[in-house]
mmJSON file of the N, C-alpha and C atoms, coordinates in Angstrom:
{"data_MODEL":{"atom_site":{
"group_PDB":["ATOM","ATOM","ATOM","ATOM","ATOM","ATOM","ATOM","ATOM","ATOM","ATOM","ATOM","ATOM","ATOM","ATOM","ATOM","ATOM","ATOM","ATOM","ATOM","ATOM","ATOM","ATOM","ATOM","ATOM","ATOM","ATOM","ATOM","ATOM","ATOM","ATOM","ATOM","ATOM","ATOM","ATOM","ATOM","ATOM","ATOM","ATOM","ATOM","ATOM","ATOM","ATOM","ATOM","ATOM","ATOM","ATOM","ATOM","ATOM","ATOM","ATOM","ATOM","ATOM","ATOM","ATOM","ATOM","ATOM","ATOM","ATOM","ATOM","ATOM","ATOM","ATOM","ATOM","ATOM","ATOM","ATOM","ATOM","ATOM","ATOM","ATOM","ATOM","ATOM","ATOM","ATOM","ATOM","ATOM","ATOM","ATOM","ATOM","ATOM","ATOM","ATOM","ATOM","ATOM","ATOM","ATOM","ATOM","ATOM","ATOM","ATOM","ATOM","ATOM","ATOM","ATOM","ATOM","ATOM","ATOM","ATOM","ATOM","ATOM","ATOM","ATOM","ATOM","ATOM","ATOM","ATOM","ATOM","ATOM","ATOM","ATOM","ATOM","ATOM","ATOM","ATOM","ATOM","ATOM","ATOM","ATOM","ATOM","ATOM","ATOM","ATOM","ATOM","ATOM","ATOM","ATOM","ATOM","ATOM","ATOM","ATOM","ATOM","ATOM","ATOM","ATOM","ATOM","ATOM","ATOM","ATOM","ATOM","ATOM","ATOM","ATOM","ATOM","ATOM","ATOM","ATOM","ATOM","ATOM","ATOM","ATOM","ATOM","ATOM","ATOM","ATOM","ATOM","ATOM","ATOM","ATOM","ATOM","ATOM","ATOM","ATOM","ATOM","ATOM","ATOM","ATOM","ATOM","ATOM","ATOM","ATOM","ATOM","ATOM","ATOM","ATOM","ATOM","ATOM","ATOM","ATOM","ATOM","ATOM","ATOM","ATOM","ATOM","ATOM","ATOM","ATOM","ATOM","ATOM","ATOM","ATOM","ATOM","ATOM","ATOM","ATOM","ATOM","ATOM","ATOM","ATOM","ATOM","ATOM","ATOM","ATOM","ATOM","ATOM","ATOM","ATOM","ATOM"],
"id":[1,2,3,4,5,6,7,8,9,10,11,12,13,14,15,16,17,18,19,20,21,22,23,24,25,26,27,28,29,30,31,32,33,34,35,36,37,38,39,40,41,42,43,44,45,46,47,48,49,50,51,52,53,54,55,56,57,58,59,60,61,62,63,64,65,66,67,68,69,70,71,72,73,74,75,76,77,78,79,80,81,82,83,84,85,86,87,88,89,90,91,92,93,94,95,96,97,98,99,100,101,102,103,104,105,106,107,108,109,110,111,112,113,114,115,116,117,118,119,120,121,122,123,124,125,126,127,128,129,130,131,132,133,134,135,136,137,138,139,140,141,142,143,144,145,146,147,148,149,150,151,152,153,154,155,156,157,158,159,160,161,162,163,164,165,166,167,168,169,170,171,172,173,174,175,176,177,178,179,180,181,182,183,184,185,186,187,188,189,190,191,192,193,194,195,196,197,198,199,200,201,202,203,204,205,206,207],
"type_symbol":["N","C","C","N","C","C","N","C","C","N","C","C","N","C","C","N","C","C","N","C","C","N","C","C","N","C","C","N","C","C","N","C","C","N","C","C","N","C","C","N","C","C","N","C","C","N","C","C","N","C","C","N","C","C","N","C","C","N","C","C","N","C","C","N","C","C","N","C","C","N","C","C","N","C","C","N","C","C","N","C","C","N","C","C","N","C","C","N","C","C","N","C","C","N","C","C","N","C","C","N","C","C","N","C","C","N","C","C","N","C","C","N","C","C","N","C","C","N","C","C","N","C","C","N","C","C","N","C","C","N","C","C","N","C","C","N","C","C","N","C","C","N","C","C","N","C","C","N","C","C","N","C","C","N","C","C","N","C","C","N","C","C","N","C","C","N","C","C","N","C","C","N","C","C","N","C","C","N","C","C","N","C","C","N","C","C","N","C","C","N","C","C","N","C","C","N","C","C","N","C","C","N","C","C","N","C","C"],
"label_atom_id":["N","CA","C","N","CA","C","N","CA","C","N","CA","C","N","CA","C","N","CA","C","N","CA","C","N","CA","C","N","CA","C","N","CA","C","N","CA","C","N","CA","C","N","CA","C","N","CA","C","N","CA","C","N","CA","C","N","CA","C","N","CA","C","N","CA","C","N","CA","C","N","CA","C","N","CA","C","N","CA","C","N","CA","C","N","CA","C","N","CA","C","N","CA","C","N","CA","C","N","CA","C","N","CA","C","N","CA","C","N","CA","C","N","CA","C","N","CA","C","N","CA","C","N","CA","C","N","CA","C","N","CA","C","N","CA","C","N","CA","C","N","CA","C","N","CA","C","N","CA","C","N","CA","C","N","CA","C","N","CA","C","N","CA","C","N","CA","C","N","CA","C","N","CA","C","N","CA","C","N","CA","C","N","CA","C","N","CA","C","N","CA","C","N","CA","C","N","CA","C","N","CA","C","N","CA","C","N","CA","C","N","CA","C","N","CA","C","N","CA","C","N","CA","C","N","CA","C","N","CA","C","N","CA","C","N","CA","C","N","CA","C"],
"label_alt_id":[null,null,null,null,null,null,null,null,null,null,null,null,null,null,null,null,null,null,null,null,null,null,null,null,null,null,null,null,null,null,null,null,null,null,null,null,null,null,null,null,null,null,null,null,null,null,null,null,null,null,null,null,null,null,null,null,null,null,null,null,null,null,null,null,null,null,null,null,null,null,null,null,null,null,null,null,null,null,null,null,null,null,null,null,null,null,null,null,null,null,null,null,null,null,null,null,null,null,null,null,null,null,null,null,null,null,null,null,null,null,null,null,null,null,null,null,null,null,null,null,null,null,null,null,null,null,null,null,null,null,null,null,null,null,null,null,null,null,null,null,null,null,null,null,null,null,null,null,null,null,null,null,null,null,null,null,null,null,null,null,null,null,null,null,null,null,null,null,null,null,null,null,null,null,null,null,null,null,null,null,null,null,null,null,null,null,null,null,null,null,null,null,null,null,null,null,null,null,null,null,null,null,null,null,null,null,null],
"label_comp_id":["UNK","UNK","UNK","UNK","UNK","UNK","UNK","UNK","UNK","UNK","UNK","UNK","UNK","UNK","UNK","UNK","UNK","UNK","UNK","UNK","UNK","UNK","UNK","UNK","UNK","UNK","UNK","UNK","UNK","UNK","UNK","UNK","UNK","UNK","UNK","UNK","UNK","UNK","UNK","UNK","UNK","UNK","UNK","UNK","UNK","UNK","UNK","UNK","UNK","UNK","UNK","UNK","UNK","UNK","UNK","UNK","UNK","UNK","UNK","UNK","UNK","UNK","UNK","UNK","UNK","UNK","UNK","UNK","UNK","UNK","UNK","UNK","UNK","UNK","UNK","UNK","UNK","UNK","UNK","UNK","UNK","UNK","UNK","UNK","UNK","UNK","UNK","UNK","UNK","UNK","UNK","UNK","UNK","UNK","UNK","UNK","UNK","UNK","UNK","UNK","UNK","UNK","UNK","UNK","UNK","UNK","UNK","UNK","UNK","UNK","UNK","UNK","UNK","UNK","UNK","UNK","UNK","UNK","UNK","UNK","UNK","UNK","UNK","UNK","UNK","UNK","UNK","UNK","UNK","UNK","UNK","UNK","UNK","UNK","UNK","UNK","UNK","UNK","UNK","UNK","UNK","UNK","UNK","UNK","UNK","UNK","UNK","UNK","UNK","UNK","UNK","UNK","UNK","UNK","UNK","UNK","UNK","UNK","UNK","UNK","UNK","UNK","UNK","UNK","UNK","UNK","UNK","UNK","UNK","UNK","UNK","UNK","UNK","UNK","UNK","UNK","UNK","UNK","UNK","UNK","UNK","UNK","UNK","UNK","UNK","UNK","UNK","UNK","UNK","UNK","UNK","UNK","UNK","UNK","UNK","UNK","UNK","UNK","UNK","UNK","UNK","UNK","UNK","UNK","UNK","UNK","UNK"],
"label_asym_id":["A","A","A","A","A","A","A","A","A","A","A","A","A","A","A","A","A","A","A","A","A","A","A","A","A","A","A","A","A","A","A","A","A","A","A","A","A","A","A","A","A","A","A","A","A","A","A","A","A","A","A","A","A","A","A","A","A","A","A","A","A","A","A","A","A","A","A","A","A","A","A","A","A","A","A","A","A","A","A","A","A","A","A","A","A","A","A","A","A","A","A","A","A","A","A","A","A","A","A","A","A","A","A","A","A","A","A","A","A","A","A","A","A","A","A","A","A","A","A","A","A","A","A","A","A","A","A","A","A","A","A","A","A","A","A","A","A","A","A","A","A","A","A","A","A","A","A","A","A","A","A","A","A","A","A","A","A","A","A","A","A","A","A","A","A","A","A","A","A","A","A","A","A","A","A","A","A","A","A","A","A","A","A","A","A","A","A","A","A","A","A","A","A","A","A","A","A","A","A","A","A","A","A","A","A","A","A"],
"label_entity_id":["1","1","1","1","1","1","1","1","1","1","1","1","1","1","1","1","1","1","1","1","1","1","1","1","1","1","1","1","1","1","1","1","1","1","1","1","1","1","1","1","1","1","1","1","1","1","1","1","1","1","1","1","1","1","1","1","1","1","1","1","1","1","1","1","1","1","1","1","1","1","1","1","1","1","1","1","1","1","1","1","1","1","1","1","1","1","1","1","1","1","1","1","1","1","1","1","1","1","1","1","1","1","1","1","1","1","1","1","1","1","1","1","1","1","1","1","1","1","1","1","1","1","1","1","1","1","1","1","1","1","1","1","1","1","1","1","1","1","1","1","1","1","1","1","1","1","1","1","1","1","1","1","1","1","1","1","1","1","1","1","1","1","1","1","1","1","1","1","1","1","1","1","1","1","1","1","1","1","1","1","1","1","1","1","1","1","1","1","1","1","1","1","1","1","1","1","1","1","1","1","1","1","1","1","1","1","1"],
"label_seq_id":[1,1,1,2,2,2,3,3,3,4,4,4,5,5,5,6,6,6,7,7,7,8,8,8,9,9,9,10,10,10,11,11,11,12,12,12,13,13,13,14,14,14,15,15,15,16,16,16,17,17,17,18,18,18,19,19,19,20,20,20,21,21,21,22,22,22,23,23,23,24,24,24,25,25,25,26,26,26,27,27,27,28,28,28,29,29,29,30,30,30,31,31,31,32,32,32,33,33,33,34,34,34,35,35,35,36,36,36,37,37,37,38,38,38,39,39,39,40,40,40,41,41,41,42,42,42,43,43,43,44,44,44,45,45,45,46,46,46,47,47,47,48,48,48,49,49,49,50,50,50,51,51,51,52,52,52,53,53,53,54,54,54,55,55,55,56,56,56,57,57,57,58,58,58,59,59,59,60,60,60,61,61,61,62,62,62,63,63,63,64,64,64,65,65,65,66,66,66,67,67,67,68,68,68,69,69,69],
"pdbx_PDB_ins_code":[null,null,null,null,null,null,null,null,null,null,null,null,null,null,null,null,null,null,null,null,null,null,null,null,null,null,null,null,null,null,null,null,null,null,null,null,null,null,null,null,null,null,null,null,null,null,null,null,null,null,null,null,null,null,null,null,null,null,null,null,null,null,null,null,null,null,null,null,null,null,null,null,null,null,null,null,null,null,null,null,null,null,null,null,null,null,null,null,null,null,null,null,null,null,null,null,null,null,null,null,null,null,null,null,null,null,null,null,null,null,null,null,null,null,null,null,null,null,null,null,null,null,null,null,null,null,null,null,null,null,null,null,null,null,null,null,null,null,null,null,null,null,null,null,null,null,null,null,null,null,null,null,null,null,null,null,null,null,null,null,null,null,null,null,null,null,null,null,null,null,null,null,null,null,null,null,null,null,null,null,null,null,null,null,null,null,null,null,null,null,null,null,null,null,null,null,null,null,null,null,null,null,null,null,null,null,null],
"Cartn_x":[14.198,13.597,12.224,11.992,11.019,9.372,10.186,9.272,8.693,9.905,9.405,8.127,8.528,7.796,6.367,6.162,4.603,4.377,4.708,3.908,3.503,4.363,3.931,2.294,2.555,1.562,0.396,0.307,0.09,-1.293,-0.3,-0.413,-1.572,-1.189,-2.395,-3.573,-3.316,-4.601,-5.321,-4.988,-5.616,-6.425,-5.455,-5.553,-6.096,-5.853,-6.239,-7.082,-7.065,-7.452,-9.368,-9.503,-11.023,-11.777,-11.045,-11.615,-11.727,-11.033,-11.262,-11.93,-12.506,-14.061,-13.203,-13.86,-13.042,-13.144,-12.138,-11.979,-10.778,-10.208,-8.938,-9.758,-9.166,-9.417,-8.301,-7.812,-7.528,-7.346,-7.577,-7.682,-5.611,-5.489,-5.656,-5.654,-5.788,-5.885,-4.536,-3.956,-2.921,-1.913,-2.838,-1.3,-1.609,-2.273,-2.227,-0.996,-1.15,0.198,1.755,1.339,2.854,3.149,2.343,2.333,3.473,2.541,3.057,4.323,4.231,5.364,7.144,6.428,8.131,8.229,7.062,7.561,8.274,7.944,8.329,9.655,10.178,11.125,12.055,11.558,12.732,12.089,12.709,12.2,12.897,13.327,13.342,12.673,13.373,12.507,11.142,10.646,9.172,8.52,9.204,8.749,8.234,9.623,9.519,8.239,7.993,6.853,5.664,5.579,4.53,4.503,4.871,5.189,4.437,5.219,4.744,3.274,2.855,1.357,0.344,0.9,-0.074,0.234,1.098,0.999,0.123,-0.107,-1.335,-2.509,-2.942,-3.917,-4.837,-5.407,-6.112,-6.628,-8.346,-8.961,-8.947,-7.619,-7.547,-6.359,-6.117,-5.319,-6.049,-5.257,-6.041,-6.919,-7.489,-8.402,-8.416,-8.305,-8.959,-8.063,-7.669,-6.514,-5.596,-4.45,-2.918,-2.139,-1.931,-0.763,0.502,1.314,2.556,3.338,4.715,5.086,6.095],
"Cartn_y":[-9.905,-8.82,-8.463,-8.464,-8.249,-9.341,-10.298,-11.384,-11.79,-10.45,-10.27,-9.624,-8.229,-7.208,-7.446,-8.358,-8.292,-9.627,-10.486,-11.536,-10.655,-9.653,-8.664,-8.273,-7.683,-6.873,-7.92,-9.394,-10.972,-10.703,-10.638,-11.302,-10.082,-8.606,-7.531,-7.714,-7.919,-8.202,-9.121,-10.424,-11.425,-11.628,-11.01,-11.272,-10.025,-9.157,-7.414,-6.639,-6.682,-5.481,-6.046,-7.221,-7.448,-6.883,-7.158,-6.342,-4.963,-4.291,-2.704,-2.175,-1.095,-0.594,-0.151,-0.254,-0.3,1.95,2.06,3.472,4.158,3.374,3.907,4.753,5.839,6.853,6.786,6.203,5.606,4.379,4.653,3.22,3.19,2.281,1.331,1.171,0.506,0.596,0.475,1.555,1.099,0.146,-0.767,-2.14,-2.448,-2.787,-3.346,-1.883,-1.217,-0.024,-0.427,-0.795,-1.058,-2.405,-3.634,-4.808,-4.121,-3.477,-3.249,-2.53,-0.904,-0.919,-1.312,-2.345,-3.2,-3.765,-4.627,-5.54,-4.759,-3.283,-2.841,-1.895,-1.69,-0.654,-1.624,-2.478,-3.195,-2.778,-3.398,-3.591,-1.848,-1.572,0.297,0.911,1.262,2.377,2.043,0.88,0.65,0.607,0.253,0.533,1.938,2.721,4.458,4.868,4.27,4.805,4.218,3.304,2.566,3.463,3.714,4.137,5.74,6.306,7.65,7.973,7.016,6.73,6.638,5.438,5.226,6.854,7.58,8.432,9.522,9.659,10.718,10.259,8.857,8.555,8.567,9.91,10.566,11.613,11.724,12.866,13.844,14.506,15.36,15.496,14.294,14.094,13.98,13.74,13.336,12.071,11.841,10.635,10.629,9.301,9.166,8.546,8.191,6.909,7.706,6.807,6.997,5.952,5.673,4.989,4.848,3.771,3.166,3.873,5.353,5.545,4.742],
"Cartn_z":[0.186,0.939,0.365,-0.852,-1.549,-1.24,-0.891,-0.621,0.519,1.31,2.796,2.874,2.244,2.299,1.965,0.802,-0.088,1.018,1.687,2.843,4.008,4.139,5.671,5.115,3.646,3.481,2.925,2.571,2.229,3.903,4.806,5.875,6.613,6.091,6.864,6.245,4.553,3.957,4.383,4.55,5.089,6.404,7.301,9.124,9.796,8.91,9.654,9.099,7.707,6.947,7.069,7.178,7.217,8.159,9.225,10.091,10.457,9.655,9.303,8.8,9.24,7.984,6.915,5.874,4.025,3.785,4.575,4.425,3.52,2.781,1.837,0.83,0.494,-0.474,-1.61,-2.397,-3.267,-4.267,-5.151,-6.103,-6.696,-6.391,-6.02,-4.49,-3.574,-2.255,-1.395,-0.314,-0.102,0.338,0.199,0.766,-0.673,-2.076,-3.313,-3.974,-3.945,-4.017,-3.477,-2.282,-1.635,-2.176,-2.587,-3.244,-4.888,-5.382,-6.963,-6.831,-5.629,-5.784,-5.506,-4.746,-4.28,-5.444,-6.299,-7.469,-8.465,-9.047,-9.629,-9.251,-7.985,-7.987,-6.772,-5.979,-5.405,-3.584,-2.987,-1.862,-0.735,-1.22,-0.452,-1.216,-2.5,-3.257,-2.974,-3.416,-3.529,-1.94,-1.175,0.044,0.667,0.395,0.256,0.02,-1.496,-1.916,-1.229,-0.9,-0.3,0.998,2.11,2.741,2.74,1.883,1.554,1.182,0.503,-0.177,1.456,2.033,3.186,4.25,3.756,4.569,4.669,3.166,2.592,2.667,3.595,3.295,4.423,4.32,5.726,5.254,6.149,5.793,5.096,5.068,4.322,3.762,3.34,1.998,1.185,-0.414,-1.401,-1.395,-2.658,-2.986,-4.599,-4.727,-6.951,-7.1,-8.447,-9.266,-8.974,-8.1,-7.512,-8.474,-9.657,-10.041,-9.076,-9.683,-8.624,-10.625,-10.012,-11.014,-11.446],
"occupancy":[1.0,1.0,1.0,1.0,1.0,1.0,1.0,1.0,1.0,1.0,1.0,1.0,1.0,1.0,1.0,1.0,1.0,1.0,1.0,1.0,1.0,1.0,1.0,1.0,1.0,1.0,1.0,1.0,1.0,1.0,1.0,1.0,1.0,1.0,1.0,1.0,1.0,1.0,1.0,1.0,1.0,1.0,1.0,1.0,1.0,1.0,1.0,1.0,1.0,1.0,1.0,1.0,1.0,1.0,1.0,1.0,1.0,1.0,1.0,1.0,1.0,1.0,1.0,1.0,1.0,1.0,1.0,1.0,1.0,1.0,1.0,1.0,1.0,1.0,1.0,1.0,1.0,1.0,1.0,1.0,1.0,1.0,1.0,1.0,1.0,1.0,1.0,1.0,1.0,1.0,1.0,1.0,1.0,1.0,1.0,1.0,1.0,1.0,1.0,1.0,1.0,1.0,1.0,1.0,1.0,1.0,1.0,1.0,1.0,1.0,1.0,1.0,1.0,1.0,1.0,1.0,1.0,1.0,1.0,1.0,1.0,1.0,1.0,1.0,1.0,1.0,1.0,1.0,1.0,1.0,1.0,1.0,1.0,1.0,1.0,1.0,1.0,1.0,1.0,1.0,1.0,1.0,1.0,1.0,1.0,1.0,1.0,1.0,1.0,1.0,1.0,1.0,1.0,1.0,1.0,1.0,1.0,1.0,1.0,1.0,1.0,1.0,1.0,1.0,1.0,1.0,1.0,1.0,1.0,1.0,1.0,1.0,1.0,1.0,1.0,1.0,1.0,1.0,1.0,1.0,1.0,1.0,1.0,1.0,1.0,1.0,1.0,1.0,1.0,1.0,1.0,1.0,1.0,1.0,1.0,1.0,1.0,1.0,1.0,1.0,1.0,1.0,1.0,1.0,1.0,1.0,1.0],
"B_iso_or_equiv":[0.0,0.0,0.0,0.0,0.0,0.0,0.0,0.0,0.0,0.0,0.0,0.0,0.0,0.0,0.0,0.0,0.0,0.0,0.0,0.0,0.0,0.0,0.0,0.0,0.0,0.0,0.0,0.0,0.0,0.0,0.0,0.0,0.0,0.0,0.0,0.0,0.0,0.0,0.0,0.0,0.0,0.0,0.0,0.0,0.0,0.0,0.0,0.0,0.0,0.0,0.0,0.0,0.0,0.0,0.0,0.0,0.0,0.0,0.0,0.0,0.0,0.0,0.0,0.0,0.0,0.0,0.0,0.0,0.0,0.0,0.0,0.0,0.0,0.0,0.0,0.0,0.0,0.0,0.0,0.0,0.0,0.0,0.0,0.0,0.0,0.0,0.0,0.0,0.0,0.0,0.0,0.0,0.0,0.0,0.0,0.0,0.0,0.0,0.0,0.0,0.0,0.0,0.0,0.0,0.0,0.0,0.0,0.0,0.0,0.0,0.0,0.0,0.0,0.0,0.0,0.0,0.0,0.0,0.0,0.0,0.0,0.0,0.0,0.0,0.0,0.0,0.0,0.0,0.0,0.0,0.0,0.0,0.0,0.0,0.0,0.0,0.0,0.0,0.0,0.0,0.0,0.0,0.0,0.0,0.0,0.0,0.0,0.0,0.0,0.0,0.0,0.0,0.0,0.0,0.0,0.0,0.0,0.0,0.0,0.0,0.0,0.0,0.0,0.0,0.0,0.0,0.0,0.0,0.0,0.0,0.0,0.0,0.0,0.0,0.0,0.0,0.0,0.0,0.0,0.0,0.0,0.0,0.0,0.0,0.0,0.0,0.0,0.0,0.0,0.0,0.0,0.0,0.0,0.0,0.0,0.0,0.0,0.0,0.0,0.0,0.0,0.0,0.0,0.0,0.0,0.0,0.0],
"pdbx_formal_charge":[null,null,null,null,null,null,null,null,null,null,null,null,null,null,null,null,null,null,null,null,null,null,null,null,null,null,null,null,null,null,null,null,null,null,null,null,null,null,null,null,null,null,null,null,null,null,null,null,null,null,null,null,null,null,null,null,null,null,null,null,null,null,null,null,null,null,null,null,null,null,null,null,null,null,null,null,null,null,null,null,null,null,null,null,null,null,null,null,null,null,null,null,null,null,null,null,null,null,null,null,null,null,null,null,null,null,null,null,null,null,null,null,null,null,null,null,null,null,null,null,null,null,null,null,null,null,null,null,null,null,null,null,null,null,null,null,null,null,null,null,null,null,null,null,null,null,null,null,null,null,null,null,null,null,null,null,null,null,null,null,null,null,null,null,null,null,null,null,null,null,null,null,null,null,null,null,null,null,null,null,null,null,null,null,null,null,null,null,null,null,null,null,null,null,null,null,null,null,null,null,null,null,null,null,null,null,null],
"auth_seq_id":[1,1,1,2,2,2,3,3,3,4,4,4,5,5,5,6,6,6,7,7,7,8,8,8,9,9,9,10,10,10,11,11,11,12,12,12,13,13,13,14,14,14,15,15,15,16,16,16,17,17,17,18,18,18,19,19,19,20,20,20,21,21,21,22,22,22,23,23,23,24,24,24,25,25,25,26,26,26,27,27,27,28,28,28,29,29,29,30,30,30,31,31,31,32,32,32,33,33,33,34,34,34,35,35,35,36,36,36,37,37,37,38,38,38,39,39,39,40,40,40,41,41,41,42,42,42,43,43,43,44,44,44,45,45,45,46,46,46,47,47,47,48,48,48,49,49,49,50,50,50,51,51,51,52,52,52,53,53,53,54,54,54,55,55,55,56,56,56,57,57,57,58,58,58,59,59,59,60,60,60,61,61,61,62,62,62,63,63,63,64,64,64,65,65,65,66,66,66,67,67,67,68,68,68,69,69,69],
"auth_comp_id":["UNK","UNK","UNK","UNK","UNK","UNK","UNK","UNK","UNK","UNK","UNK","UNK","UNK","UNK","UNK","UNK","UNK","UNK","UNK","UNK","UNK","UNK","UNK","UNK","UNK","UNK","UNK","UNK","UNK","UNK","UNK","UNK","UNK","UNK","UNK","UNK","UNK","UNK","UNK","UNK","UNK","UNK","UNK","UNK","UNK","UNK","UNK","UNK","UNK","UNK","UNK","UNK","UNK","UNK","UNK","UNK","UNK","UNK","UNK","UNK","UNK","UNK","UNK","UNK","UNK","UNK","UNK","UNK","UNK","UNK","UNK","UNK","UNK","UNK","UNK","UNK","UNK","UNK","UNK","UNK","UNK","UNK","UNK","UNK","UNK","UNK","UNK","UNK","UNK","UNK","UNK","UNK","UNK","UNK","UNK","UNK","UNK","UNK","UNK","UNK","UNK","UNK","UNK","UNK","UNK","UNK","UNK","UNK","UNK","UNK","UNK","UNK","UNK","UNK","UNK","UNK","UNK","UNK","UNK","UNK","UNK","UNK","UNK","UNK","UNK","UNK","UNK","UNK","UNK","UNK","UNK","UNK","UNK","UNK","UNK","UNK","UNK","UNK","UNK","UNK","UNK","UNK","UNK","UNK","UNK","UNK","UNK","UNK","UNK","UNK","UNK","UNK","UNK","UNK","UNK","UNK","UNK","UNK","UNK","UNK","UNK","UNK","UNK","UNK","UNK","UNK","UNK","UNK","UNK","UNK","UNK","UNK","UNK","UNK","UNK","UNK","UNK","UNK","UNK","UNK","UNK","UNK","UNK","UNK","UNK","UNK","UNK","UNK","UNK","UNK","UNK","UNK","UNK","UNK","UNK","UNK","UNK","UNK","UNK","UNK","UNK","UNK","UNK","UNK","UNK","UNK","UNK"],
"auth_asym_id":["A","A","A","A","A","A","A","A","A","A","A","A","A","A","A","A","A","A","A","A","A","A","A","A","A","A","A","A","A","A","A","A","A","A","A","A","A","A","A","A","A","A","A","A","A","A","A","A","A","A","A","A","A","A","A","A","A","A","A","A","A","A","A","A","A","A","A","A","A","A","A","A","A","A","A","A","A","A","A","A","A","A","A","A","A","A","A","A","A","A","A","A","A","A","A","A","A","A","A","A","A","A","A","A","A","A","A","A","A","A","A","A","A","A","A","A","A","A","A","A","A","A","A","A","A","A","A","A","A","A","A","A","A","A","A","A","A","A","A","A","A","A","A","A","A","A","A","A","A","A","A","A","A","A","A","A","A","A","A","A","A","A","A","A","A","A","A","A","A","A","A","A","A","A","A","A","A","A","A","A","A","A","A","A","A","A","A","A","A","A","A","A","A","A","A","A","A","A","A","A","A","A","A","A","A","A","A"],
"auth_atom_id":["N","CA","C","N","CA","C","N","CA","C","N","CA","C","N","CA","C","N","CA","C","N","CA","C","N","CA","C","N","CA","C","N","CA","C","N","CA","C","N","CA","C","N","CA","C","N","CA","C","N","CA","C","N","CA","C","N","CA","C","N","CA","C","N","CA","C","N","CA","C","N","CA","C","N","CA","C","N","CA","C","N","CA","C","N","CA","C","N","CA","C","N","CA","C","N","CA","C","N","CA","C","N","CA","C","N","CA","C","N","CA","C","N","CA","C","N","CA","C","N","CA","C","N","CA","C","N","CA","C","N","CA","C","N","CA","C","N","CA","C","N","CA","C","N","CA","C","N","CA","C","N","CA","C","N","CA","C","N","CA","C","N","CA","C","N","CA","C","N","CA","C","N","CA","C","N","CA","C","N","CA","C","N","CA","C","N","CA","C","N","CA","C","N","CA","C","N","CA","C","N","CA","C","N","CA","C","N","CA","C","N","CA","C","N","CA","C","N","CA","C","N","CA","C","N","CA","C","N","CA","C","N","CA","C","N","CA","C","N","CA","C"],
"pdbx_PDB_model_num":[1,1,1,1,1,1,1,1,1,1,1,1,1,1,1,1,1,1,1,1,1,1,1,1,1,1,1,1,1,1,1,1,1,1,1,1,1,1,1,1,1,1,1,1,1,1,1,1,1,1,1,1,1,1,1,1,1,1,1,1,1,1,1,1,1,1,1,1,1,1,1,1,1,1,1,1,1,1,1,1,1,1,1,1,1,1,1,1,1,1,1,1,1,1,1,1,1,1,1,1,1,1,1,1,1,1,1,1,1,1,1,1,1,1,1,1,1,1,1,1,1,1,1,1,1,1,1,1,1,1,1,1,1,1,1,1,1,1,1,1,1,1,1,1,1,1,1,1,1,1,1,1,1,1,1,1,1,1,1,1,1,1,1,1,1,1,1,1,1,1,1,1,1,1,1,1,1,1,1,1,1,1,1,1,1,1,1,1,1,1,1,1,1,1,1,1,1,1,1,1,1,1,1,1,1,1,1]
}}}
């Protein structure tokens, strides 16, 4: 499942994300977040978090170094 998850996100970086203007307000950027955190917590938890991360990531959410805890 894990190996699903980081090719989905393999596959936006590659095919999608170029063509998007480079507007993420966090370091690390959120699909490299959802990358680290499936490796490190497993393919839900880390998803969760991945998930949750891309959710704050709008105008007026935050911005600055977001560690994967």
């Amino acid at each position: 499942m894990k190996t699903i998850i980081i090719g989905l996100v393999r596959l936006y970086q590659g095919a999608i994300s170029p063509y998007l203007p480079n507007a993420c307000r966090y370091t690390p950027t959120c699909s490299q977040y959802m990358i680290e955190a499936v490796r490190k917590h497993g393919a839900v938890k880390g998803g969760r978090l991945g998930l949750k991360r891309i959710s704050r990531c709008h105008p007026w959410g935050g911005s600055g170094y977001d560690p994967v805890p």
